[in-house]
C-alpha positions in Angstrom: -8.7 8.4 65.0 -6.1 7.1 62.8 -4.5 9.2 59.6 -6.4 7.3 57.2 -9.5 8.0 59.6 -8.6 11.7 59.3 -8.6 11.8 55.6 -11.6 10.2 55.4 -13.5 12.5 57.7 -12.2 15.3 56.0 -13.4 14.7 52.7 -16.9 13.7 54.0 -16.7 17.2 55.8 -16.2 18.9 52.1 -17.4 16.3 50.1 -20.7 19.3 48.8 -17.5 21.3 47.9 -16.1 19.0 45.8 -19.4 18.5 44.2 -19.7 22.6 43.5 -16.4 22.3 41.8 -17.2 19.2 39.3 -20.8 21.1 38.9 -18.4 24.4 38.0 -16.6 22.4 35.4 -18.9 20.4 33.8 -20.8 24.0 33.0 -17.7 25.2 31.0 -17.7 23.4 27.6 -14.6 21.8 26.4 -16.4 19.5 23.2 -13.3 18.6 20.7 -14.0 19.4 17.9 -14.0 22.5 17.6 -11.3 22.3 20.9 -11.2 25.5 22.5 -10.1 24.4 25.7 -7.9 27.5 27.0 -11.3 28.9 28.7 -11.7 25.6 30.4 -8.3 26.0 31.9 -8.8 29.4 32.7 -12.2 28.5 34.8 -10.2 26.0 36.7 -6.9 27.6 37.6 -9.3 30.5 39.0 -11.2 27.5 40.9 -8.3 26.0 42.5 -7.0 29.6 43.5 -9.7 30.2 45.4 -8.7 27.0 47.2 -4.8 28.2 47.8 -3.6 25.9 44.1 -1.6 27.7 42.3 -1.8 26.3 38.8 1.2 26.9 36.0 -0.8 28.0 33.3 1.4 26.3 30.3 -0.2 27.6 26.5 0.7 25.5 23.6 1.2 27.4 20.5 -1.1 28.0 18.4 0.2 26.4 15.1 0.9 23.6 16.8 -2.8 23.2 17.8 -4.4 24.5 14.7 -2.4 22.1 13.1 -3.6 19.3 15.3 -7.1 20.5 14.3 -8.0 22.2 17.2 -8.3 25.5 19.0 -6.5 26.3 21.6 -4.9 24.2 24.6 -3.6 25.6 27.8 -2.2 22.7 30.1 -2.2 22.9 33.9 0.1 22.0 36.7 -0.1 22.5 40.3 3.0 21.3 42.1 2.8 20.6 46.5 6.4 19.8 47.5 6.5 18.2 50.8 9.5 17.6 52.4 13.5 15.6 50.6 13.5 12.2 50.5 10.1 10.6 48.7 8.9 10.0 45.0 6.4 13.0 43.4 3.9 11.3 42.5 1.2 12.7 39.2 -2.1 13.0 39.3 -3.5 13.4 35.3 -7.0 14.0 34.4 -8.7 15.2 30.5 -10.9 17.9 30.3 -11.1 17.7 26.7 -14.2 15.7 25.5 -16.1 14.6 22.2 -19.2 16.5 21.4 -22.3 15.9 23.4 -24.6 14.8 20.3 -28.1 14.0 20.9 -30.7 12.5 23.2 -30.3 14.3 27.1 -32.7 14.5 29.4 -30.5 16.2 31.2 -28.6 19.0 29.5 -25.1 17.9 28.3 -23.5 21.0 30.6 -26.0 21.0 33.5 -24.2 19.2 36.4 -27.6 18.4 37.2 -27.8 16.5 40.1 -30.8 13.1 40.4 -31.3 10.3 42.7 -27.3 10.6 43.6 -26.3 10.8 39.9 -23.8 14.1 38.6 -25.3 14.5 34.9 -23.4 16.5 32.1 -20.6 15.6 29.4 -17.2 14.9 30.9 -19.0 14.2 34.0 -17.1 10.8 34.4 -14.3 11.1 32.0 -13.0 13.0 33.1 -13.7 16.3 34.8 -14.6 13.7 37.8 -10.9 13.6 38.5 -10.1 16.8 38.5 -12.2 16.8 41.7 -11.0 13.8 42.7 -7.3 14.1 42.5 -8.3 18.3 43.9 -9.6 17.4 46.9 -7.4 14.3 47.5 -4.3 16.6 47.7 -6.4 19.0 49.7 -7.1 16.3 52.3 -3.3 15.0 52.3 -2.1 18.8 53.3 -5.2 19.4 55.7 -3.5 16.7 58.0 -0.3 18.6 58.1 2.4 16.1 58.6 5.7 15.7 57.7 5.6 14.4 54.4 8.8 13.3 51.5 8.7 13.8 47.9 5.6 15.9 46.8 2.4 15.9 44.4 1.7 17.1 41.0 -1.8 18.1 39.6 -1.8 17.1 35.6 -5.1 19.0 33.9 -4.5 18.4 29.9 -7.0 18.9 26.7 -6.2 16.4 24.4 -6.6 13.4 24.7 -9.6 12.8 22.0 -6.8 13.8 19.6 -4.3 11.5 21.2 -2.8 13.7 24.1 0.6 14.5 22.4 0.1 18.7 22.7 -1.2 17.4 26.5 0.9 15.1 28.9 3.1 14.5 26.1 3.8 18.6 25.2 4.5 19.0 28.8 7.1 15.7 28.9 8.5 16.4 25.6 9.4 20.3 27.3 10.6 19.1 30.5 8.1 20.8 32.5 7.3 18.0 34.3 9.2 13.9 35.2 7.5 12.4 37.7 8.3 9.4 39.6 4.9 7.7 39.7 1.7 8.4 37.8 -2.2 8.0 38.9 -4.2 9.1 35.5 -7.9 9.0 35.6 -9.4 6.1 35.6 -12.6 4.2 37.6 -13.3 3.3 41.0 -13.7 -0.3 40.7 -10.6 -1.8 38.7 -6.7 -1.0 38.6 -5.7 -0.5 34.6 -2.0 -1.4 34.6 -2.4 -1.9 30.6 -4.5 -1.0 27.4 -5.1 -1.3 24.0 -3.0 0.6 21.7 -4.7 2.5 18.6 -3.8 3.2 15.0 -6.4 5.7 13.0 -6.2 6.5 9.3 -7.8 8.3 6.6 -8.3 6.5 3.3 -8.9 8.4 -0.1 -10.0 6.4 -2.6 -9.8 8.3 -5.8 -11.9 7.3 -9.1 -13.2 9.6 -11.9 -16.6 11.5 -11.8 -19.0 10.5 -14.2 -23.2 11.4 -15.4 -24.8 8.5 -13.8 -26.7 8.0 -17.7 -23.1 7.6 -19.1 -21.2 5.4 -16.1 -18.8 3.6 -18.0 -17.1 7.3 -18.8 -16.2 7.4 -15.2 -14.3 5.0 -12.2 -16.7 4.7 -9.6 -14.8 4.9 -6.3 -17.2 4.1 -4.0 -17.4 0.5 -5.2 -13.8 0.5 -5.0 -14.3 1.6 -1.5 -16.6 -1.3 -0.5 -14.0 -3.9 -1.5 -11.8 -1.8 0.5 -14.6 -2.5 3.0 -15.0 -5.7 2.8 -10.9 -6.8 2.6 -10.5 -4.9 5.9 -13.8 -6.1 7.8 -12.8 -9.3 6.9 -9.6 -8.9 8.8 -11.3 -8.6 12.3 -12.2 -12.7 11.6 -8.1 -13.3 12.0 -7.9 -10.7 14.8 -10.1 -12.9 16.9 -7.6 -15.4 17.0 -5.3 -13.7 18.0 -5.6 -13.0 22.0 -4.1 -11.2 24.4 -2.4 -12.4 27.1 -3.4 -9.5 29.4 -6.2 -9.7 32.2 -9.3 -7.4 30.5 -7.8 -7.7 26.9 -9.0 -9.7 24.8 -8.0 -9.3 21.0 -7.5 -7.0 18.1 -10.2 -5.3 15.8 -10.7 -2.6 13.5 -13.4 0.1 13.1 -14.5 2.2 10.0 -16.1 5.3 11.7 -16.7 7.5 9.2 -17.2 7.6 5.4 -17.5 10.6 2.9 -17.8 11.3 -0.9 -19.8 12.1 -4.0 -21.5 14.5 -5.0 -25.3 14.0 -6.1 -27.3 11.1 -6.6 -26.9 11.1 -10.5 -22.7 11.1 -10.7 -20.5 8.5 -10.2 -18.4 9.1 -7.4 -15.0 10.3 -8.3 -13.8 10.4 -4.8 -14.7 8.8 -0.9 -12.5 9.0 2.0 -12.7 6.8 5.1 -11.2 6.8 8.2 -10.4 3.5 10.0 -9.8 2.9 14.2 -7.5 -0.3 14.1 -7.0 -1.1 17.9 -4.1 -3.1 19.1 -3.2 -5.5 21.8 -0.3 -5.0 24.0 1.4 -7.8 22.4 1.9 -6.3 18.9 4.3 -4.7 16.9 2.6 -1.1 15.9 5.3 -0.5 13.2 3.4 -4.3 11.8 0.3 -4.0 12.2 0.0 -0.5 10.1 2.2 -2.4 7.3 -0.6 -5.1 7.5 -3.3 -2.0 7.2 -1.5 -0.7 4.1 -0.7 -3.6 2.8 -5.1 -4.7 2.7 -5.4 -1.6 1.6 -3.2 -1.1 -1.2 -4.2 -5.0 -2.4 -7.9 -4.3 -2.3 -7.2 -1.1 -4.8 -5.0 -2.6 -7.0 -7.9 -5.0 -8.0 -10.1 -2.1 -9.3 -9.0 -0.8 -12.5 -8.6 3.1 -13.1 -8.1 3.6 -8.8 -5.4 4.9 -7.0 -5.6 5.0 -2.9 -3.8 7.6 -0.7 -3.4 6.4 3.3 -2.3 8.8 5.9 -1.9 8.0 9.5 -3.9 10.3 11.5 -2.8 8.4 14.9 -0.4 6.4 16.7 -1.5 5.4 20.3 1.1 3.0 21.3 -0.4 0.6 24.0 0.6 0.7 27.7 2.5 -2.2 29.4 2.9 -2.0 33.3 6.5 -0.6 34.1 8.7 -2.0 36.5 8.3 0.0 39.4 4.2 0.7 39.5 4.1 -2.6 41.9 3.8 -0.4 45.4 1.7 2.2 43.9 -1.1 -0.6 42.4 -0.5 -2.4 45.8 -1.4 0.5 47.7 -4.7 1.5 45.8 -5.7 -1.6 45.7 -5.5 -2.1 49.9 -7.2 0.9 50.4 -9.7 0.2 47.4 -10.9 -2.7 49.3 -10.9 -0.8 52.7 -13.2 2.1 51.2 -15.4 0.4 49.2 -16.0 -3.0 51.2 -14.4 -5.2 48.2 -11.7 -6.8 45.9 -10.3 -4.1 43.8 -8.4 -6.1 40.8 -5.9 -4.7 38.4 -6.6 -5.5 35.0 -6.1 -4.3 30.9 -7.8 -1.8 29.1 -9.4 -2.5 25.6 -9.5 2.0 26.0 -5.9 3.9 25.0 -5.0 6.9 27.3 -2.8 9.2 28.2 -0.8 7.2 30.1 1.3 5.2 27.5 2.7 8.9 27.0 3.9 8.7 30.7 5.1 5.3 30.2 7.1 6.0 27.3 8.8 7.9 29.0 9.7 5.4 31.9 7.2 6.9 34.1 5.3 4.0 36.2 1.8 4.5 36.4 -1.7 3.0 37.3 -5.3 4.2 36.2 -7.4 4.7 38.9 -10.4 7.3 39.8 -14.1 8.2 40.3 -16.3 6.0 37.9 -18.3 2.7 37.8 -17.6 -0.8 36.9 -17.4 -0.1 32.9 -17.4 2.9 30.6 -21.2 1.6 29.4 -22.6 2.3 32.9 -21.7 5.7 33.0 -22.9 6.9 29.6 -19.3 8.0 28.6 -19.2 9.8 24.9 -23.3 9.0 24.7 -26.5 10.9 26.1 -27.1 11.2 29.6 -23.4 10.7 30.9 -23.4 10.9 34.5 -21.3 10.0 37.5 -22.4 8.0 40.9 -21.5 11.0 43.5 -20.9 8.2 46.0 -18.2 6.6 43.8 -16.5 9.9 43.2 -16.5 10.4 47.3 -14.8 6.9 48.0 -12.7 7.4 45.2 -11.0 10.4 46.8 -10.9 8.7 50.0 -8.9 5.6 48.0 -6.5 8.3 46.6 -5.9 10.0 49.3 -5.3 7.0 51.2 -2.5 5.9 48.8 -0.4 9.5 48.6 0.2 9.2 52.2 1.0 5.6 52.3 3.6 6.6 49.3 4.8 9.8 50.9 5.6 8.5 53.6 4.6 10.6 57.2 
């Protein structure tokens, strides 16, 4: 039995541990909002203790999270040095997750288990890799050999706010510069790339008014629908304009959310909206929020008595693959194929992660993890979001696989 053989056998031979320990997170909530996360942290630092990880238990302040609209956030890294010599390679996983909404059959914090499936929010994206990268570092030590460089365990809350007070709190504070990154991600693609993501609020500001006496007032919810309309009409132009990137195709923007007025007989003196303008890896963020403001502020001016305020609530830059990340894509796919009987591509992303944090700061990475063929099949951010126990066992195997090819024995 070869190395590779040995990993393998030792993950099927603790394979119903690592389920226990995805069950055991999926059971502690971590919905954002409200973002109280610290418990989740706390749940599994005392996990991987009882496994001999020793998790830095790193606390970002408090204003700096209320101000981010959230809670609390304590990050986590474990750190396994091996031996002088090799690259330390990241391993970065979310726990933070939207709110579970409506519609289970299986309760949203179960971990129920059916036909094969792992049911409960987060249960693919991505508590999943918390076990997988766990037990993929557990099987690389199990083997004792004489490995170079060493291996980090990332476990941050924030990316459904955009992940700055998570991977990029612990970059920006120097507790952490890897050489190589594998962030969570599914088992059947490489993501070398993804979408970038701009988010803003709008407040469109009229003047209240009785409904009996509307010409008194500005109504600035019909200003808002020509808002509306100017910046749907955009995605008709973003469709022309396509990406050059495998699994990428072109830009488009989102209005998810709309509020204002205040009873069904006044005129609406106020309505805020708040946009999601997604962008390929080929444009020029700095741009494409001048072109936002720009529709924006031209749609206003064309309703008398309304004045517009825009304030960016994101920037996601996109992620472009790094000189550097060649071996480590190389090396998951190989072993992709070899563990799950198939081609494993690498591809784009129309998601943004994490990992253009890492990237922007000259890290190479690749997204790779437990999870189907696409975001739809595993219910991610809808009812009933589950995880193919299967996939999450091969993709272990797979990561495994590629830390001691990269390490070096």
């Amino acid at each position: 039995m070869n190395h590779y053989e040995q990993l393998d056998a030792w993950i099927n031979a603790h394979f119903d541990e690592e389920v226990r320990f995805l069950q055991e997170l999926v059971r502690v909530p971590t919905d954002t909002p409200p973002g109280n996360n610290a418990p989740h942290a706390e749940r599994t630092a005392e996990l991987l203790a009882a496994m001999g990880l020793i998790a830095e238990k790193h606390a970002v302040p408090a204003d700096a999270v209320k101000a981010q609209g959230m809670e609390s956030i304590t990050n986590l890294i474990v750190r396994k040095p091996f031996g002088a010599g090799g690259p330390t390679i990241a391993l970065n996983a979310h726990g933070d997750v939207v709110p579970p909404g409506e519609g289970w059959r299986h309760g949203p914090y179960s971990g129920d288990i059916e036909n094969g499936q792992l049911y409960g929010r987060a249960s693919a994206v991505s508590k999943s890799d918390f076990a997988t990268y766990t037990f993929a570092v557990r099987a690389l030590e199990s083997l004792g050999l004489p490995l170079k460089g060493g291996v980090e365990l990332h476990f941050t809350y924030d990316e459904e706010f955009g992940g700055e007070l998570g991977p990029g709190w612990l970059l920006k504070n120097g507790l952490t510069k890897p050489d190589l990154l594998i962030a969570a991600g599914f088992s059947y693609q490489v993501v070398t790339a993804h979408n970038g993501c701009l988010q803003m609020e709008v407040t469109v500001h009229g003047t209240m008014a009785h409904a009996a006496i509307p010409d008194t007032g500005v109504d600035a919810l019909q200003a808002a629908v020509a808002i509306l309309t100017a910046l749907y009409a955009r995605n008709a132009e973003y469709k022309k304009l396509l990406s050059k990137v495998p699994g990428i195709k072109h830009p488009y923007l989102n209005v998810g959310r709309i509020e204002g007025g205040s009873n069904t007989n006044v005129v609406p003196g106020k309505v805020s909206l708040k946009l999601d303008r997604r962008m390929i890896p080929e444009e020029d963020p700095v741009l494409v929020e001048a072109e936002v403001r720009r529709t924006i502020e031209q749609a206003a001016a064309a309703c008398p008595g309304i004045r517009v305020e825009i304030k960016r609530l994101l920037l996601a830059r996109s992620l472009q693959p790094l000189p550097g990340n060649a071996a480590l894509v190389q090396a998951l796919q190989r072993h992709g194929e070899v563990v799950f009987g198939e081609p494993v591509p690498s591809s784009g992303t129309p998601l943004y992660t994490d990992v253009r944090l890492y990237g922007e700061h000259g890290i190479p990475a690749a997204i790779y993890g437990a999870g189907p063929r696409t975001v739809l099949e595993s219910n991610a951010k809808r009812a009933d979001e589950h995880l193919d126990l299967q996939d999450l066992r091969r993709a272990t195997k797979v990561v495994a696989r590629t830390l001691l090819e990269l390490l070096g024995a």
